[in-house]
N, C-alpha and C positions, 0 to 999 in steps of 0.2 A: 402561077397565082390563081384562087381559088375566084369563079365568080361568084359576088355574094348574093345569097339567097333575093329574089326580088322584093324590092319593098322593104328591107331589114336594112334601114339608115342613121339608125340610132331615135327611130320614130314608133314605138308604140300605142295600138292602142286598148286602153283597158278598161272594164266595165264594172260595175254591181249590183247588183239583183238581187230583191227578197222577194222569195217564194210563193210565201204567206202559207201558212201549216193548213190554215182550213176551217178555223176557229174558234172561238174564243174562252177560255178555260177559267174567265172569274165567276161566272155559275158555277163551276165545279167545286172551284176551290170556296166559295160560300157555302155549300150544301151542308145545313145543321144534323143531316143524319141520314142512316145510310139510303134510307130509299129512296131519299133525295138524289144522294150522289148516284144511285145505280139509273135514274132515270136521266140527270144533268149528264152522265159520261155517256149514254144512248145518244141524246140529245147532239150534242157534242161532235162524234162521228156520224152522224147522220147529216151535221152539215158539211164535215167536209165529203160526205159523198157528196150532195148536192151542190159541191161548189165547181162542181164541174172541171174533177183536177188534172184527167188526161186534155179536157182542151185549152185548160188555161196554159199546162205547160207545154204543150205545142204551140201556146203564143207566143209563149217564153221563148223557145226555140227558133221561131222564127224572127223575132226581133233579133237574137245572135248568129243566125244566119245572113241577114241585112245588114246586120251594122259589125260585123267580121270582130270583135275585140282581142287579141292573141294571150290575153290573162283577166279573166274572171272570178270575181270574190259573190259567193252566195252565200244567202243567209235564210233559217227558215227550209232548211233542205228536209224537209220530215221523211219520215218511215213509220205506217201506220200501219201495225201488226194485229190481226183479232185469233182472239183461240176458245177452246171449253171454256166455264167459268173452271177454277181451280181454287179453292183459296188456302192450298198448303203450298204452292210455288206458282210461278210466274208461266203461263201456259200462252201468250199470247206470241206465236211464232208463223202463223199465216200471214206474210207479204197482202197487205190492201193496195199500198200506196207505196212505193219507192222514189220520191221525188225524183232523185238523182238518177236512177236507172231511166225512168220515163224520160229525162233530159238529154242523157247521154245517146239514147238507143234514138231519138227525135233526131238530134244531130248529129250523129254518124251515119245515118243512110245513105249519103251522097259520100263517096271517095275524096271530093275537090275539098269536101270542109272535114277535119278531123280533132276532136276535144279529148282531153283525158284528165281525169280529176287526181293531179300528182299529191294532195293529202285532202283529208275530210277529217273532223274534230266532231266528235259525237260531245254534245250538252248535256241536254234533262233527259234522262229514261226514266219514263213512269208509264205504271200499267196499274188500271183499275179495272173492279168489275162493271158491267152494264144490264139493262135489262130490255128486250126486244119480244117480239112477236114468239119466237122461237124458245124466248125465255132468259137464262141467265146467260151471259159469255163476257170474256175477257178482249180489254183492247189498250195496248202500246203504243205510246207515243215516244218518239227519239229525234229529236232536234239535234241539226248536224249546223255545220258550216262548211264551204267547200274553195276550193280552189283548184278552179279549170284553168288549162292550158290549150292554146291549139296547137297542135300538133303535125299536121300537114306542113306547115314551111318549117319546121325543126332540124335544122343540119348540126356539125359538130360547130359553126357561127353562133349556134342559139342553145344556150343551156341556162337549165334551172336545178338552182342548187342550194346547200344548205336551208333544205324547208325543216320548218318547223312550225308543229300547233300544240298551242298550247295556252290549259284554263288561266284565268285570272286567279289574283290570291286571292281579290274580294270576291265575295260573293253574296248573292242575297236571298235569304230564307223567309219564306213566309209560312205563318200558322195557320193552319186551317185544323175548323170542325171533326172529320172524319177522316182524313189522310195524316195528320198528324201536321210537322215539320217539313215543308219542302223547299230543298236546298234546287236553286237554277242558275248552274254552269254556266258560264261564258266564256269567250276565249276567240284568239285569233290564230292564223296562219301569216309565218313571214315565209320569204322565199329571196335569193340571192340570183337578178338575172342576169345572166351575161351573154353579148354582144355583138361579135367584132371588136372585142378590147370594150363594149364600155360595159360597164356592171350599174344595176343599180338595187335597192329594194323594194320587195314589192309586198304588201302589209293588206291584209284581206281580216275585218272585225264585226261583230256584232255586240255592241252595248246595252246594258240593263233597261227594260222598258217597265217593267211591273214598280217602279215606284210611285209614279203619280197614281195606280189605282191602293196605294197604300195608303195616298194622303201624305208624304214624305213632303216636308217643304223648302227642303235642298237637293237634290241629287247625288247625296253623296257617294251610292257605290257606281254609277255612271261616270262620276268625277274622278274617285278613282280609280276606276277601271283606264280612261283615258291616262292617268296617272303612269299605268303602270306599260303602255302601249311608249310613251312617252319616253323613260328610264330601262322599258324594253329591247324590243326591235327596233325605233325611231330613232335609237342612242346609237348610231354609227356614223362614219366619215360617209359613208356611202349616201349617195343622192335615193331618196324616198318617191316611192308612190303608195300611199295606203288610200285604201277605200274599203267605203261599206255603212250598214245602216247602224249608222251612232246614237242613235233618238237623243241626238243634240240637233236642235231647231237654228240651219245658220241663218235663219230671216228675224229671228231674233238677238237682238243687240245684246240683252243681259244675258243669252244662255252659258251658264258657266264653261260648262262640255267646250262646247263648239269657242268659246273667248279663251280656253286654256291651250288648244289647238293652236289656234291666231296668236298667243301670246309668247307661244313658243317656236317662232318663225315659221312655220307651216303653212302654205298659201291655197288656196282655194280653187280648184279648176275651173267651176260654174262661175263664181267672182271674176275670174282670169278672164276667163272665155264673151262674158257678157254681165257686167257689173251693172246694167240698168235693170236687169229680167230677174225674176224672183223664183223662177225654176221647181216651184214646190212639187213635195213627188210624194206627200202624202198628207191627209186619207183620200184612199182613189175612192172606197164606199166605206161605210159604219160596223152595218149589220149585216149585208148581203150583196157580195161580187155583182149580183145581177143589178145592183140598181147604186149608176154611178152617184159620186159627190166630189164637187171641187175642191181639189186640196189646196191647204195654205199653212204647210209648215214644209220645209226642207232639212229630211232626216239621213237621207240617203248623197254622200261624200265621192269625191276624188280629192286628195290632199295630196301634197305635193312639197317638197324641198325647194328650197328658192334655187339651185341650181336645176331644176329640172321645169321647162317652156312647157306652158298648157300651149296647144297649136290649133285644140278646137275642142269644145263638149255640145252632147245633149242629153234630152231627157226623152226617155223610152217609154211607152206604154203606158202613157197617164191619160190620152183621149177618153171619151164617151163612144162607147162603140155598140153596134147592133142589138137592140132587142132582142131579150131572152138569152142573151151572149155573156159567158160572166167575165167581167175582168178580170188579166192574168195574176193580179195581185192588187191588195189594199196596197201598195208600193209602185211608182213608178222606179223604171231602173235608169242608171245614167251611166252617159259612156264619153271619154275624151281620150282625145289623142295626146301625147305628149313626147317633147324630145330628149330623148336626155344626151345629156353635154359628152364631149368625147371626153379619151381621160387626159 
């Protein structure tokens, strides 16, 4: 008989993370004409250089070195590409930012801890031109989602299986000035984990955020987006774990999102774990990583099948931390252990 891997008891634990790209794109998408946008998209990446992204995701990585999670759902995983300006094709293919590489190469240096990102779903690619010191050039943006696994305690006991990612059918377009119509992708990764005999699901999402800056006074492609998570991946005998940042507020009573979740038996880790504590995990800041703000909405999930025991949560990365230090993300990350049921 096989010893089982240490620590593999039918107890997982698992986390979610938003990255946060580096900033914020409704300048852009306002800009009445082009010199506007060539100065808004300078602008633009000029913050996420100053947001300081190699040491934010070294914080990121060091919180998943500390708190060990063995399956990780991100979101906001960017690739920031700059190139000549070109404006007969897409010329932005110089690597700035790799979120994900900076992530993985952070946490693979030590042999004892090992991650590997078994899918990533690429969202929005959009590349416009910009205008700088040096003059015109091109810059990409590509919003991913990911799902890490670790990898060091992986015997023929621990397999992952049946991934799949894949967009939502809704989706939402917004008009803008000078880029025309842009359509922004969403979508999740499921994954099939097995155990020692127990399986469960494991559901890694990111949901529609640009409605409220449309003035939208329902959420509907948020709603249905959950919709289709719902009638999706969630539609199995298999005991669930989904997480990830759903920009459904669970501190709010009326939020649709998050009460069609709850209405459709799905139970709440942070709820589970500590039903008197409001666990908000965002905004960590507004305008600028470097200067914190107390959050007071909870956007960022562990959800759970009523067969499957929250055993403990927390929330990651939402303190006030050292001047001139910028926070790892506008998003605290949260992380719980949970059991799942033999078969």
């Amino acid at each position: 008989t096989e010893t089982p891997v240490p620590g593999w008891t039918g107890k997982f634990d698992v986390s979610t993370r938003n990255m946060y790209l580096g900033t914020d794109f409704s300048e852009i998408f306002a800009a009445q004409d082009a010199q506007t946008l060539l100065v808004e998209v300078a602008e633009a990446f000029a913050e996420v250089e100053a947001s300081n992204v190699v040491a934010r995701i070294h914080a990121i990585a060091h919180e998943i070195k500390t708190t060990k999670p063995d399956l990780i759902g991100l979101q906001e995983v960017a690739l920031w590409q700059t190139g000549p300006f070109d404006p007969t094709q897409p010329s932005a293919n110089t690597v700035a930012f790799d979120y994900l590489q900076l992530l993985l190469d952070e946490l693979n240096k030590n042999d004892s801890l090992h991650y590997e990102a078994v899918s990533v779903l690429t969202n929005l690619v959009a590349e416009a031109p910009a205008i700088g010191p040096q003059g015109l050039f091109d810059v990409r943006f590509t919003d991913r989602i990911a799902l890490l696994v670790r990898t060091d305690l992986t015997s023929k006991d621990f397999n992952v299986q049946n991934v799949v990612g894949q967009h939502f059918a809704t989706v939402l377009s917004i008009p803008t000035p000078t880029l025309g119509m842009i359509t922004i992708p969403r979508g999740y990764i499921s994954a099939d984990v097995e155990q020692n005999g127990r399986t469960f699901r494991f559901v890694t999402a990111h949901l529609e955020s640009f409605e409220e800056q449309l003035g939208l006074p329902f959420p509907i492609f948020r709603f249905a987006q959950a919709n289709e998570l719902l009638q999706g991946p969630v539609a199995t005998s298999l005991p669930i774990v989904m997480v990830g940042d759903f920009n459904a507020d669970a501190e709010d009573q009326f939020d649709p999102t998050y009460q069609l979740f709850r209405a459709a038996g799905l139970l709440d880790a942070w709820e589970e774990a500590f039903p008197d504590h409001s666990g908000f995990t965002w905004p960590l800041f507004l305008q600028s990583p470097f200067v914190y703000t107390t959050p007071n909405e909870r956007l960022d999930l562990v959800l759970t099948s009523a067969a499957v025991v929250t055993q403990n949560a927390a929330v990651v990365g939402d303190s006030d931390i050292a001047p001139r230090l910028a926070m790892p993300s506008d998003h605290a990350g949260v992380t719980a252990g949970v059991k799942v049921p033999a078969p």
